[in-house]
Kinemage of the C-alpha trace (Angstrom):
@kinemage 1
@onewidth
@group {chain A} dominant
@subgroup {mainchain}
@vectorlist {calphas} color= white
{ca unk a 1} P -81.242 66.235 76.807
{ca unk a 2} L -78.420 63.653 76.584
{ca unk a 3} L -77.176 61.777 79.542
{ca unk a 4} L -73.767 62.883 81.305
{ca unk a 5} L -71.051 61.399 80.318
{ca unk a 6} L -68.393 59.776 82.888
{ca unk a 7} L -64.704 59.524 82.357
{ca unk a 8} L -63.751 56.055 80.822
{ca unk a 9} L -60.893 54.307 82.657
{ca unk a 10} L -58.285 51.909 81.336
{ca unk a 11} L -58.488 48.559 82.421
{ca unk a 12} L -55.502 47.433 84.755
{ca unk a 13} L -53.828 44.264 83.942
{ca unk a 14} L -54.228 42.018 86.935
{ca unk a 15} L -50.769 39.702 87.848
{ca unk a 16} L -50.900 36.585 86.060
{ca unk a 17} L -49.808 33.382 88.404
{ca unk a 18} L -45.762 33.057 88.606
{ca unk a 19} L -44.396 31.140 85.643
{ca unk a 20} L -42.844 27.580 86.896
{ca unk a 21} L -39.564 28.132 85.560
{ca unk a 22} L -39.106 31.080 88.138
{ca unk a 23} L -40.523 28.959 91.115
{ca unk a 24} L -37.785 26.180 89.784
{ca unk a 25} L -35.163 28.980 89.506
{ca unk a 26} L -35.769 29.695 93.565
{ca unk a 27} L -35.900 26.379 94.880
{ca unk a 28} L -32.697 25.689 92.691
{ca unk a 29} L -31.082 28.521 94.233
{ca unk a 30} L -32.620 27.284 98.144
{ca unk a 31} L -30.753 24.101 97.540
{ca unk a 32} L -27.529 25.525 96.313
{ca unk a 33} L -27.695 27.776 99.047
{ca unk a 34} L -28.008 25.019 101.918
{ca unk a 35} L -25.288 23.045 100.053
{ca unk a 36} L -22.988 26.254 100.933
{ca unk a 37} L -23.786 26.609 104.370
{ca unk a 38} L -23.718 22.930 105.123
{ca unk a 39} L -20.639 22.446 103.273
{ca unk a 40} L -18.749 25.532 105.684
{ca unk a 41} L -20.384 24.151 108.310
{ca unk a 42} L -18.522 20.355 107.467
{ca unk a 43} L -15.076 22.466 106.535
{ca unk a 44} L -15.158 24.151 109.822
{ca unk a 45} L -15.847 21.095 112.166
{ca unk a 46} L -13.615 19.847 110.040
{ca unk a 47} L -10.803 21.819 110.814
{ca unk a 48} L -11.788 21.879 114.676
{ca unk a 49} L -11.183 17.825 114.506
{ca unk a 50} L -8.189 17.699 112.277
{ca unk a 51} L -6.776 21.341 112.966
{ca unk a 52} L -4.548 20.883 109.860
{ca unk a 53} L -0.828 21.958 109.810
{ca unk a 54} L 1.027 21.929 106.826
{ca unk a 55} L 4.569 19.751 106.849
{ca unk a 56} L 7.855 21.320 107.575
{ca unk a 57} L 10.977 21.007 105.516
{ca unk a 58} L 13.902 22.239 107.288
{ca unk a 59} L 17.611 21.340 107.289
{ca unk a 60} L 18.654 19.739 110.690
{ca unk a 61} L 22.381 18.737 110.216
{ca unk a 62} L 25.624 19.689 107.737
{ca unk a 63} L 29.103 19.307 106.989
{ca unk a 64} L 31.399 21.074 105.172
{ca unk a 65} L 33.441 17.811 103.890
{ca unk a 66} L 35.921 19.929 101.264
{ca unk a 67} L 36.405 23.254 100.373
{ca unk a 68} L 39.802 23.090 98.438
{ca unk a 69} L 40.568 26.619 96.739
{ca unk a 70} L 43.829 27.033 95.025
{ca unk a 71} L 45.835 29.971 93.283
{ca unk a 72} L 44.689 30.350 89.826
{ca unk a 73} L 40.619 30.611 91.627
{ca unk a 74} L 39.136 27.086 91.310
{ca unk a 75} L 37.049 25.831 93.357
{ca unk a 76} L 35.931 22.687 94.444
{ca unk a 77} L 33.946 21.866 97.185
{ca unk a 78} L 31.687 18.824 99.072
{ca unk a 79} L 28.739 19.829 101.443
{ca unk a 80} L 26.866 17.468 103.262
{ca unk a 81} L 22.903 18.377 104.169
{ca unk a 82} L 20.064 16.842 106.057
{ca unk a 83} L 17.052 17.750 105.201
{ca unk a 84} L 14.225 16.786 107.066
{ca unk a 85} L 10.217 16.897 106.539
{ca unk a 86} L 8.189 16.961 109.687
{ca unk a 87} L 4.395 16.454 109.181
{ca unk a 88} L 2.677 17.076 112.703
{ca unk a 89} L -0.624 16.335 111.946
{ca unk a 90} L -1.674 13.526 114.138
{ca unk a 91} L -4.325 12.542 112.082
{ca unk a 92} L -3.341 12.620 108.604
{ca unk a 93} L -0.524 11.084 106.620
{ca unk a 94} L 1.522 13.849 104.371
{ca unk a 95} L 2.596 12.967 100.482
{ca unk a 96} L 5.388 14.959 98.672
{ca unk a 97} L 7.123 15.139 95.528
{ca unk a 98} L 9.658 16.775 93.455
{ca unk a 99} L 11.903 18.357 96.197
{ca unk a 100} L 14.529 20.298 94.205
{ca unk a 101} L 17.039 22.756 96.372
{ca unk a 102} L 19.603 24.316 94.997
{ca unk a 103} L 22.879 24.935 96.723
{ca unk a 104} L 24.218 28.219 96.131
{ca unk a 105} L 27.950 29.496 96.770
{ca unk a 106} L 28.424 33.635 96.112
{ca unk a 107} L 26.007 33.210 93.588
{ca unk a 108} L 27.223 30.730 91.529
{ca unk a 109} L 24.858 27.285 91.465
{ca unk a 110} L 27.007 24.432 93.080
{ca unk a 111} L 24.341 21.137 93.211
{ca unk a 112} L 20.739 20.611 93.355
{ca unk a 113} L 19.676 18.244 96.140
{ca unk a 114} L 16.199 16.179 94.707
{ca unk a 115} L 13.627 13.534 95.949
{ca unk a 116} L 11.105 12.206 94.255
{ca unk a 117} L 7.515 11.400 95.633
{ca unk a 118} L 7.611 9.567 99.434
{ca unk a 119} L 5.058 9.509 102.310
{ca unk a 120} L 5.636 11.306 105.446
{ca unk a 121} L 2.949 9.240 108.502
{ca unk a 122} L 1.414 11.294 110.608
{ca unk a 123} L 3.232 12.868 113.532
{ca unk a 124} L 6.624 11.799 111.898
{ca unk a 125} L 9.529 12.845 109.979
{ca unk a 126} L 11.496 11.689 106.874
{ca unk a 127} L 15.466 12.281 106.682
{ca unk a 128} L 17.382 12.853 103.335
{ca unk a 129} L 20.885 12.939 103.647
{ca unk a 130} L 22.050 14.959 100.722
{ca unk a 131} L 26.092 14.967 99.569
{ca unk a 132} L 26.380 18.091 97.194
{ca unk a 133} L 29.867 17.655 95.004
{ca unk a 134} L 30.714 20.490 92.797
{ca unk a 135} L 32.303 20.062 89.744
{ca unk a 136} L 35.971 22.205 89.539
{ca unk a 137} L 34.698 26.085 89.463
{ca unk a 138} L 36.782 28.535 88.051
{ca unk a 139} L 35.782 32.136 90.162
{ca unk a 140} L 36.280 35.916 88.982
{ca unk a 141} L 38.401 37.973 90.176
{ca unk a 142} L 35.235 39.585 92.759
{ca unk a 143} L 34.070 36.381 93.866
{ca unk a 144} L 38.343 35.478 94.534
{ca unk a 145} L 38.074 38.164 96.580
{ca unk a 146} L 35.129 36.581 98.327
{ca unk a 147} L 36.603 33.748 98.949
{ca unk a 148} L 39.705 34.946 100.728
{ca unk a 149} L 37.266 36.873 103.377
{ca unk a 150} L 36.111 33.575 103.828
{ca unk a 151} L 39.009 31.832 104.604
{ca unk a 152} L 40.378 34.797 106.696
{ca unk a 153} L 37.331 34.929 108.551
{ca unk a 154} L 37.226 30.934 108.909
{ca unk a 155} L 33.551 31.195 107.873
{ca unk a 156} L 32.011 29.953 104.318
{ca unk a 157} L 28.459 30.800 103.581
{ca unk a 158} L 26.061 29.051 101.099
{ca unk a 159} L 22.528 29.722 100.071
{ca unk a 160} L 19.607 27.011 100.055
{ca unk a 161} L 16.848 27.915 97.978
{ca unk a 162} L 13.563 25.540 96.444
{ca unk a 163} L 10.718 23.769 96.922
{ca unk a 164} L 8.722 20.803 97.643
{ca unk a 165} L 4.893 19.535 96.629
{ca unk a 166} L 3.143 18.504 99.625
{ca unk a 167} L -0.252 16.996 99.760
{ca unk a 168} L -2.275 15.523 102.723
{ca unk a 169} L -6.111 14.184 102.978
{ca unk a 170} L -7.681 15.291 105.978
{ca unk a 171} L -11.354 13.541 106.595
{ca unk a 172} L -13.835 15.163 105.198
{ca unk a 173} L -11.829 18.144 104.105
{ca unk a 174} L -10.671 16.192 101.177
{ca unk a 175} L -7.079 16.552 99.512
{ca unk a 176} L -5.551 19.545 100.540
{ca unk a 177} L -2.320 21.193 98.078
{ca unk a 178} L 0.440 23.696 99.142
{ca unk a 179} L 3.923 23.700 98.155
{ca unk a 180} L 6.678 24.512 101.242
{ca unk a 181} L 9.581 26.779 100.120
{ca unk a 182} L 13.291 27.094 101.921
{ca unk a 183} L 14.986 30.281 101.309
{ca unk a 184} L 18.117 30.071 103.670
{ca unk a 185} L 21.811 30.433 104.766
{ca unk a 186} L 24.447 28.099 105.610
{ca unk a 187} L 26.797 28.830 107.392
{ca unk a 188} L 30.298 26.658 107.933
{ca unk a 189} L 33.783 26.929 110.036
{ca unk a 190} L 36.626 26.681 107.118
{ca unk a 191} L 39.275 24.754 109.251
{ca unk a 192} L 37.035 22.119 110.902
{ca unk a 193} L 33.768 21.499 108.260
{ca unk a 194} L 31.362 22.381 111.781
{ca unk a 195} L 28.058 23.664 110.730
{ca unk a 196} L 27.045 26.395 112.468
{ca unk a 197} L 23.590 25.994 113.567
{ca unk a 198} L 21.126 28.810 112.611
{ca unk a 199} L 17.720 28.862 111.246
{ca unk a 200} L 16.626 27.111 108.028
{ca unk a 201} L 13.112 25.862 108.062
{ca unk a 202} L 10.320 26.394 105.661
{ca unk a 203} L 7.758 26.829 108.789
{ca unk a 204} L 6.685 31.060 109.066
{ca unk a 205} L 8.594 33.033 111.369
């Protein structure tokens, strides 16, 4: 009589050890993940110490020096603008370049007001005073039109529209970029060149 016979069963494959490129794989991705957190960590202190703003361009003065408008519709006109940046930051010094505004009269470009790269110090402010001249501008019949209301209303409107690069290094924040746009309306008394003061600033509502 034979012996009994037992079910045979497969051999399981035990775990072999971890291979070292995985263990150098995890201790890579440790480090990279402390760099992260230390690196927020430095931004936000950062910005508790420094408590960045970013620099204001805005236009603080203006003249209406000539607006001379005769019967066959041509215009010419002088404006005079001051444009001021404001960087409040007390502890950082602001750098901008190519400023470029365009003045703006019923649609039709009149002068573009530009300043190359200057500094701004900290908690200060830089003045440009900008004299726009337009070259003799022959209007259309609508804009004509336009320009009468004007006159009978003894208020002349332009449009200031562009842009600035700013750039400012705060500690250990490094060198932050942003560029500060004006989008505004100017707004001037026909008989006496006043400006009437309103709001023109590139700073949020």
């Amino acid at each position: 009589m034979s012996p009994p016979s037992y079910p045979r069963h497969k051999k399981l494959n035990t775990p072999e050890g971890t291979h070292p490129l995985w263990w150098c794989a995890a201790i890579v991705c440790s480090v990279l993940a402390v760099a992260v957190i230390i690196a927020g960590i430095v931004v936000f202190v950062g910005y508790l110490v420094y408590h960045p703003r970013i620099p204001i361009i805005s236009v603080v003065n203006a003249h209406l020096n000539l607006f001379q408008y005769d019967l066959t519709g041509v215009l010419v006109t002088q404006v005079n603008i001051v444009v001021r940046t404001e960087n409040d930051n007390r502890r950082a010094h602001a750098s901008l370049s190519d400023m470029e505004l365009t003045l703006i009269f019923d649609g039709l470009e009149i002068a573009k007001l530009m300043a190359g790269d200057y500094e701004v110090r900290k908690n200060s402010t830089v003045d440009f005073n900008f004299v726009a001249t337009s070259d003799p501008i022959p209007l259309n019949p609508e804009q004509m039109k336009d320009v009468d209301v004007f006159l009978n209303e003894d208020e002349v409107r332009f449009d200031l529209k562009g842009n600035v690069r700013a750039r400012w290094r705060v500690g250990l924040l490094g060198s932050i970029k942003f560029q500060c746009h004006l989008d505004c309306r100017l707004r001037f008394h026909r008989s006496s060149g006043d400006y009437i003061p309103g709001r023109c600033t590139s700073k949020a509502k």
